[in-house]
C-alpha positions as CSV (number, residue, x, y, z in Angstrom):
1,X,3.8,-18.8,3.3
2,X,0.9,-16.4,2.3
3,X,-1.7,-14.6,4.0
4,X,-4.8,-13.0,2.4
5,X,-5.4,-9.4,4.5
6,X,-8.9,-7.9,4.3
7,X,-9.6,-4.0,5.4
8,X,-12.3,-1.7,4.5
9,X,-11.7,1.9,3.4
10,X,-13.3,5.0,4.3
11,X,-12.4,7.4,1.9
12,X,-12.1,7.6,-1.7
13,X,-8.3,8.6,-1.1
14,X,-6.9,6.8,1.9
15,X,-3.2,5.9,2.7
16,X,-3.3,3.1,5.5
17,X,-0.5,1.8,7.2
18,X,-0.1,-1.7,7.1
19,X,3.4,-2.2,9.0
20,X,2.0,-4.1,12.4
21,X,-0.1,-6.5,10.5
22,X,3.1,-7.3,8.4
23,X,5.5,-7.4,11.0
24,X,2.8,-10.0,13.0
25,X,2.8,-12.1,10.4
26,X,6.2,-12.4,10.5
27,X,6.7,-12.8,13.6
28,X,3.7,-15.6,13.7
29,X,5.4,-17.8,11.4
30,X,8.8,-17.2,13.3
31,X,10.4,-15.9,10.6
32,X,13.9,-14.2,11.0
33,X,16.0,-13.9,7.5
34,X,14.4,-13.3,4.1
35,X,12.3,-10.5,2.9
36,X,8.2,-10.3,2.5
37,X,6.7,-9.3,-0.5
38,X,3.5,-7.1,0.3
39,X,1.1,-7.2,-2.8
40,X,-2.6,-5.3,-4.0
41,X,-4.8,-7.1,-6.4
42,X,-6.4,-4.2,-7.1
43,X,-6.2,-1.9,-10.2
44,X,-7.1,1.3,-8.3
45,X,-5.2,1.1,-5.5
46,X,-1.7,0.4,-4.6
47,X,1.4,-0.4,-2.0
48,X,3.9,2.3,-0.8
49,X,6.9,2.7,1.9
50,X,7.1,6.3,3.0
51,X,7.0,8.5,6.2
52,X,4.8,7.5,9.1
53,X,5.5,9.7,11.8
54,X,3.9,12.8,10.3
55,X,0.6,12.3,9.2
56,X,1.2,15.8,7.2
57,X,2.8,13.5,4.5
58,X,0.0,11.3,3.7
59,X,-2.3,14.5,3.0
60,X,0.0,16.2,1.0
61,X,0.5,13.3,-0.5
62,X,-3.2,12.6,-1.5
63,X,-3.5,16.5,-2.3
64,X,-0.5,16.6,-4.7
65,X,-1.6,13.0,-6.6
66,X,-4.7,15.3,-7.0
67,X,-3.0,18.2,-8.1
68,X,-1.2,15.6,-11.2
69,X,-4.1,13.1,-11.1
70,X,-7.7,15.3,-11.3
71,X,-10.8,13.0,-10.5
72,X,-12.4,15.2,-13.4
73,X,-10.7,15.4,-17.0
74,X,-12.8,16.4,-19.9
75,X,-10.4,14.1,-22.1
76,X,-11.1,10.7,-19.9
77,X,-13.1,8.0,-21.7
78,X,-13.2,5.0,-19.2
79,X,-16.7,4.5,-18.7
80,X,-15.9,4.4,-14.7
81,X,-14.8,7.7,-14.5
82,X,-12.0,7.1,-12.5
83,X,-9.1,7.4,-14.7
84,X,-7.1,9.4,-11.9
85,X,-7.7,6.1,-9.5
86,X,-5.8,4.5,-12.1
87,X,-3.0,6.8,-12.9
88,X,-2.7,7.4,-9.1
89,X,-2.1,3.1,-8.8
90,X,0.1,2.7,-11.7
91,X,2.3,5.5,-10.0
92,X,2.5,4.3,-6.9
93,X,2.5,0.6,-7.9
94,X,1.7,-2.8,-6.9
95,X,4.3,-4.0,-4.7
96,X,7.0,-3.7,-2.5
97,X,9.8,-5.8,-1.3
98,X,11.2,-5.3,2.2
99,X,14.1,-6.8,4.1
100,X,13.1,-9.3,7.4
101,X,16.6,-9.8,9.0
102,X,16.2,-10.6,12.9
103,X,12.6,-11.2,12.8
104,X,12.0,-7.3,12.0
105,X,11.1,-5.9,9.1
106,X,14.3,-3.6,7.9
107,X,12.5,0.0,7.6
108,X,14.2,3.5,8.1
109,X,13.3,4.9,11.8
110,X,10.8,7.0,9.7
111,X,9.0,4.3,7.2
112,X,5.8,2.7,7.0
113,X,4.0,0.1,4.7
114,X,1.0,2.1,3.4
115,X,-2.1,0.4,1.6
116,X,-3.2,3.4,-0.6
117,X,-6.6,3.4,-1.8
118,X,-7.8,5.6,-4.8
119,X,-11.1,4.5,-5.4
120,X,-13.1,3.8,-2.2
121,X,-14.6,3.5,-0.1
122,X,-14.3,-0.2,-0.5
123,X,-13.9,-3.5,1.0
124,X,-10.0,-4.6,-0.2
125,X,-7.4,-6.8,-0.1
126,X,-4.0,-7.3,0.1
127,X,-1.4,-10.3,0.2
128,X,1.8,-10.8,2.3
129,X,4.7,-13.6,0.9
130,X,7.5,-14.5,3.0
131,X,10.2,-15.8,1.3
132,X,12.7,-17.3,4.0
133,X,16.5,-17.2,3.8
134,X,18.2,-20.7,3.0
């Protein structure tokens, strides 16, 4: 099964979680063993697991890919001009894998699926795959 997830971004960096729309999924097509594999299409944005409790971490975050990732760099040539969206995706990366074992997505007490957006605001999209246990 795989479902095609559609949000629009407000900022040109943004980190939104994406765990309840995950876990409904899940839970919709009565899933219980296996894992999900959440996916971006994008080249400028990207798919992360990290702390969603604070929301302190997602602005340092943002801030520190910044910091390593300038929007302005007198050495970029892609016509775009956003090299750092980029950089900022291929670090973070395109995918994650979790766990689904008793219908629940297995995430420390503390972690969140986060869409990450680099280069918005923009209309995006992201898939979810489940992959069932035999």
């Amino acid at each position: 099964m795989l479902k095609k997830f559609t949000l629009q971004t407000t900022q040109r960096d943004q980190m939104i979680e994406v765990t309840h729309q995950v876990q409904e999924f899940i839970h919709k097509n009565h899933m219980m063993e296996g894992a999900v594999v959440v996916y971006c299409p994008h080249t400028t944005a990207g798919i992360t697991i990290n702390e969603n409790a604070d929301p302190d971490v997602k602005r340092d975050m943002i801030r520190r890919f910044d910091e390593v990732y300038p929007w302005h760099h007198e050495q970029d040539r892609h016509l775009e001009g956003n090299t750092a969206a980029h950089m900022k995706a291929s670090t973070v990366g395109t995918s994650q894998h979790v766990i689904v074992t008793e219908g629940r997505l297995l995430l420390g007490t503390w972690q969140g699926i986060y869409f990450c957006e680099f280069d918005g605001p923009r209309t995006r999209t992201f898939y979810v795959k489940i992959i069932k246990s035999l």
